[in-house]
C-alpha positions in Angstrom: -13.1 7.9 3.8 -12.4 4.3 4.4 -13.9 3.2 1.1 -14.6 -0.9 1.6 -12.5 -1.5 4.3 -14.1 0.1 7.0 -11.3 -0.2 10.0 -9.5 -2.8 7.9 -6.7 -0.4 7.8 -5.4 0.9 10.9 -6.2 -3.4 12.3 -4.3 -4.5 9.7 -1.7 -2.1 10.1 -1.6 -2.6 13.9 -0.5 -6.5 13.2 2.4 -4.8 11.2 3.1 -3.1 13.9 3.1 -5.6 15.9 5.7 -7.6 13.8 8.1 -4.9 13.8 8.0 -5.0 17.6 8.3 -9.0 17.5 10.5 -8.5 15.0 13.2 -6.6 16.8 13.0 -8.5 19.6 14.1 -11.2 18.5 17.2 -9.8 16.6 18.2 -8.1 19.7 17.7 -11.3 21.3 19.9 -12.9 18.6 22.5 -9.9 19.0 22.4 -11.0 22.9 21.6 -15.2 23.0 24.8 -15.5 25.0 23.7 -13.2 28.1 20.4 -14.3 28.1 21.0 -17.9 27.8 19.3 -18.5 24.7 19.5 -20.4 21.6 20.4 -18.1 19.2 18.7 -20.1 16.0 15.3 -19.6 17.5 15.1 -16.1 18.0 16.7 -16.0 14.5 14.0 -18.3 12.7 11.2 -16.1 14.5 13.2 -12.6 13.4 13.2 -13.9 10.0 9.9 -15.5 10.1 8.4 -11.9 11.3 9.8 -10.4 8.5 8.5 -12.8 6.3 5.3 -11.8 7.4 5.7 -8.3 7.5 6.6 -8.2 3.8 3.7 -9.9 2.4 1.4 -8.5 4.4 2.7 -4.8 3.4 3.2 -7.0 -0.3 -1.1 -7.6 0.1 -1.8 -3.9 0.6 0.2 -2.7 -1.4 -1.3 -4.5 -4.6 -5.0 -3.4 -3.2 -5.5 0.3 -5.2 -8.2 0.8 -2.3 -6.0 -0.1 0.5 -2.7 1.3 -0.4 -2.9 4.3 1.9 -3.3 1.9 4.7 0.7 1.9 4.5 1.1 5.5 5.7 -0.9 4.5 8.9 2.3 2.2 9.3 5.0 4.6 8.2 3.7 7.2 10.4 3.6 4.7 13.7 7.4 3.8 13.0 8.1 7.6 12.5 6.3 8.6 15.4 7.7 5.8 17.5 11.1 7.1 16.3 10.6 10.5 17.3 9.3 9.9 20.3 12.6 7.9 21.1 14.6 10.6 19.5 12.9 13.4 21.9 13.3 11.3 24.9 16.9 11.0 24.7 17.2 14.8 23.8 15.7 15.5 26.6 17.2 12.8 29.2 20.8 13.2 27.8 20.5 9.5 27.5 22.2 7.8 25.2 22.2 3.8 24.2 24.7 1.8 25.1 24.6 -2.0 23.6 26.1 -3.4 26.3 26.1 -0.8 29.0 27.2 -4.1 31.5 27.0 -8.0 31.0 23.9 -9.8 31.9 24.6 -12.9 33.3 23.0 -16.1 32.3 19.7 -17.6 33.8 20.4 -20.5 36.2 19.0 -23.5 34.4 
């Protein structure tokens, strides 16, 4: 079942996930730099730099034949994080709001 790669998969695939998480961090954190009291360059280097990384690391499996499949174990943790999120607010009622009120700036 796991041919050569024996738990290569779902590890590798867990640091993609991981990027996606990092990944949307920091573009939120770009979207929100002003209320946070960030710099807004940084969080977009590290979004872009994530991304980066999360294409040529789905670029590497994807041009391994034995370690294709290991993409689905990917596509089926974004779904299934989606769905979860989508059930939760069906159920809540909750909706999101981008900027349900203004965060005000750390004190430096």
């Amino acid at each position: 079942m796991w041919g050569d790669h024996v738990g290569s998969g779902p590890a590798t695939m867990g640091s993609a996930g991981f990027l996606v998480v990092f990944l949307a961090v920091n573009l939120a954190n770009v979207r929100l730099a002003e209320q946070t009291g960030s710099r807004r360059w940084i969080s977009a280097l590290a979004a872009g730099a994530c991304g980066i990384a999360l294409t040529a690391l789905c670029g590497q499996t994807l041009m391994n034949p034995a370690a294709r499949w290991h993409l689905w174990i990917l596509a089926g943790m974004l779904a299934l994080s989606f769905g979860i999120e989508l059930v939760y607010r069906a159920r809540t009622g909750r909706s999101m709001r981008v900027h349900e009120r203004p965060l005000s700036p750390p004190e430096r």
